[in-house]
C-alpha positions in Angstrom: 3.9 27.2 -68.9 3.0 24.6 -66.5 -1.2 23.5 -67.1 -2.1 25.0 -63.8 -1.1 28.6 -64.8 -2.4 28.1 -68.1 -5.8 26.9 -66.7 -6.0 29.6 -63.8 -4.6 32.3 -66.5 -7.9 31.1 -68.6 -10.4 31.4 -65.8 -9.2 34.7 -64.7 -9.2 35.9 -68.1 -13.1 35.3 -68.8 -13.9 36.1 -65.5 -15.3 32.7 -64.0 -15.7 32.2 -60.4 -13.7 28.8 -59.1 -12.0 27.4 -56.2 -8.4 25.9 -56.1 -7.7 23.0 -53.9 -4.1 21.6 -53.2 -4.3 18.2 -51.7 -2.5 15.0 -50.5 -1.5 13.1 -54.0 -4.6 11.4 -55.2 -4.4 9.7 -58.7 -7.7 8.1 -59.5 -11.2 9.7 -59.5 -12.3 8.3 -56.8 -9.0 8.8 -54.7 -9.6 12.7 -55.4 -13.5 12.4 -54.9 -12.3 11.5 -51.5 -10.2 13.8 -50.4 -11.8 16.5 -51.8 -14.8 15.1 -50.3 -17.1 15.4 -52.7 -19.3 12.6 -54.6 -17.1 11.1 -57.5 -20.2 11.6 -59.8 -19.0 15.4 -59.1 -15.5 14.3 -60.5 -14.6 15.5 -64.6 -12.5 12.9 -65.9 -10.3 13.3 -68.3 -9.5 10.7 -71.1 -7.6 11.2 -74.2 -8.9 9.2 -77.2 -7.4 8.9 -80.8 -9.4 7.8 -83.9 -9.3 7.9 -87.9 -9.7 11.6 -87.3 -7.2 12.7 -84.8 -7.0 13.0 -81.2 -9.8 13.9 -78.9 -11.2 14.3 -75.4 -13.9 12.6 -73.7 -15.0 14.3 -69.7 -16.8 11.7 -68.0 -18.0 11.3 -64.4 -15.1 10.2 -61.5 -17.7 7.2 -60.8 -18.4 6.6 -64.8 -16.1 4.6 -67.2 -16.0 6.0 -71.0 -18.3 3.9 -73.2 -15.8 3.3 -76.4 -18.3 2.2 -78.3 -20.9 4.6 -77.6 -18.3 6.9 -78.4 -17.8 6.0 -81.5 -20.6 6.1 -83.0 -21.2 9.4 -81.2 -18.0 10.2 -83.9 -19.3 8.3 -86.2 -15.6 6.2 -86.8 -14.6 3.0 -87.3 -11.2 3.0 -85.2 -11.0 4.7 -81.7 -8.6 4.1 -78.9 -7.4 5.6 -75.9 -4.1 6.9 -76.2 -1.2 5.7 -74.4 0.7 7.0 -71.9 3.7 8.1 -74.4 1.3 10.2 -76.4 -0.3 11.7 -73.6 3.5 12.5 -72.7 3.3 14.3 -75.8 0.0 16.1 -76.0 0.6 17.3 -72.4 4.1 18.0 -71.5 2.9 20.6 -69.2 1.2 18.3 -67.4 1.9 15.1 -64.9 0.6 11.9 -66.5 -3.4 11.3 -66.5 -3.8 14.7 -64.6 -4.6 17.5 -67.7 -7.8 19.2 -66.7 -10.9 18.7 -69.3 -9.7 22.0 -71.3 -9.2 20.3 -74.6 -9.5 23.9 -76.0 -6.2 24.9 -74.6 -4.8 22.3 -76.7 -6.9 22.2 -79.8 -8.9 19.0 -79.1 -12.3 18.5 -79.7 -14.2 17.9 -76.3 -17.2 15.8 -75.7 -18.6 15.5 -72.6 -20.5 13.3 -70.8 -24.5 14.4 -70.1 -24.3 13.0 -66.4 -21.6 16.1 -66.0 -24.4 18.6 -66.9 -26.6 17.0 -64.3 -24.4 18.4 -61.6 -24.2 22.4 -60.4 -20.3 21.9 -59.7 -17.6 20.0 -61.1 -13.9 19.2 -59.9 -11.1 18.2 -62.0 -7.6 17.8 -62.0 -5.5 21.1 -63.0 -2.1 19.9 -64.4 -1.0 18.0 -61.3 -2.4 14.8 -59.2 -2.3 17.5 -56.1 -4.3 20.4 -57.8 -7.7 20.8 -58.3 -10.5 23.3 -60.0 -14.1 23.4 -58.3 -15.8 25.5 -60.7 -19.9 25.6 -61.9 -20.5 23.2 -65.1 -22.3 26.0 -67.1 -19.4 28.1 -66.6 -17.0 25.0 -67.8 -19.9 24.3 -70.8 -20.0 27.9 -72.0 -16.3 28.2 -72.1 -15.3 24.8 -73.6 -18.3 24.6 -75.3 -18.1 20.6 -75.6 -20.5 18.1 -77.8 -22.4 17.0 -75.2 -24.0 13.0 -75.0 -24.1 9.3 -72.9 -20.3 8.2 -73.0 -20.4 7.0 -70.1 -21.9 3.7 -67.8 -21.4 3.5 -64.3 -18.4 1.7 -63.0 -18.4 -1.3 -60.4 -17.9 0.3 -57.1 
């Protein structure tokens, strides 16, 4: 089942309110921040890490870059790296490459996300494809994902 059905079939399920947004192929954060036109900040990125303990995912803002060291201590590991674009092949073959949505659930990853995310009422993320996208409240994305939440993140140059 492609990621988008899965995620939709998810949201229905428990009832959450959300928006879906098809769109002109956007790849990066910011590219999808802007035509969705919406501050990147608003933007839950997903990025797949992989440490002593297994794989995991990180959600950090669409103008944010992941803090790898930050996060590993959040961990508390020794080795952490993103993974590469051949695993992400194979954690998400439901998906097009660098656009799964920050449901690590669905796949049994751990989540942590970023505390700049619960700062905003609404996030927007990437729903299986580089064309569709979820607008949905971040308490309702908290509540059902129910990620460790802390600073990963530090702002990226513009």
């Amino acid at each position: 089942m492609p990621m988008l059905d899965k995620l939709l079939g998810f949201l229905d399920e428990n009832q959450v309110k959300y928006t879906r947004h098809s769109h002109p192929t956007a790849y990066t954060a910011r590219e999808v921040a802007t035509v969705e036109h919406v501050p990147a900040h608003r933007i839950a990125k997903t990025l797949i890490f992989l440490s002593e303990n297994g794989y995991g995912m990180a959600v950090v803002p669409g103008d944010c870059t992941l803090d790898l060291q930050v996060l590993r201590a959040v961990l508390g590991v020794s080795r952490l790296r993103l993974a590469t674009e051949s695993e992400l092949g194979d954690i998400f073959p439901d998906c097009e490459l660098g656009a799964m949505g920050p449901f690590g659930n669905l796949c049994g990853l751990p989540v942590y996300a970023d505390t700049g995310l619960a700062a905003e009422p609404d996030i927007v993320f990437n729903a299986g494809t580089h064309r569709d996208v979820i607008h949905m409240r971040f308490e309702d994305y908290r509540r059902l994902v129910n990620p460790r939440m802390a600073a990963l993140s530090r702002h990226a140059a513009a």
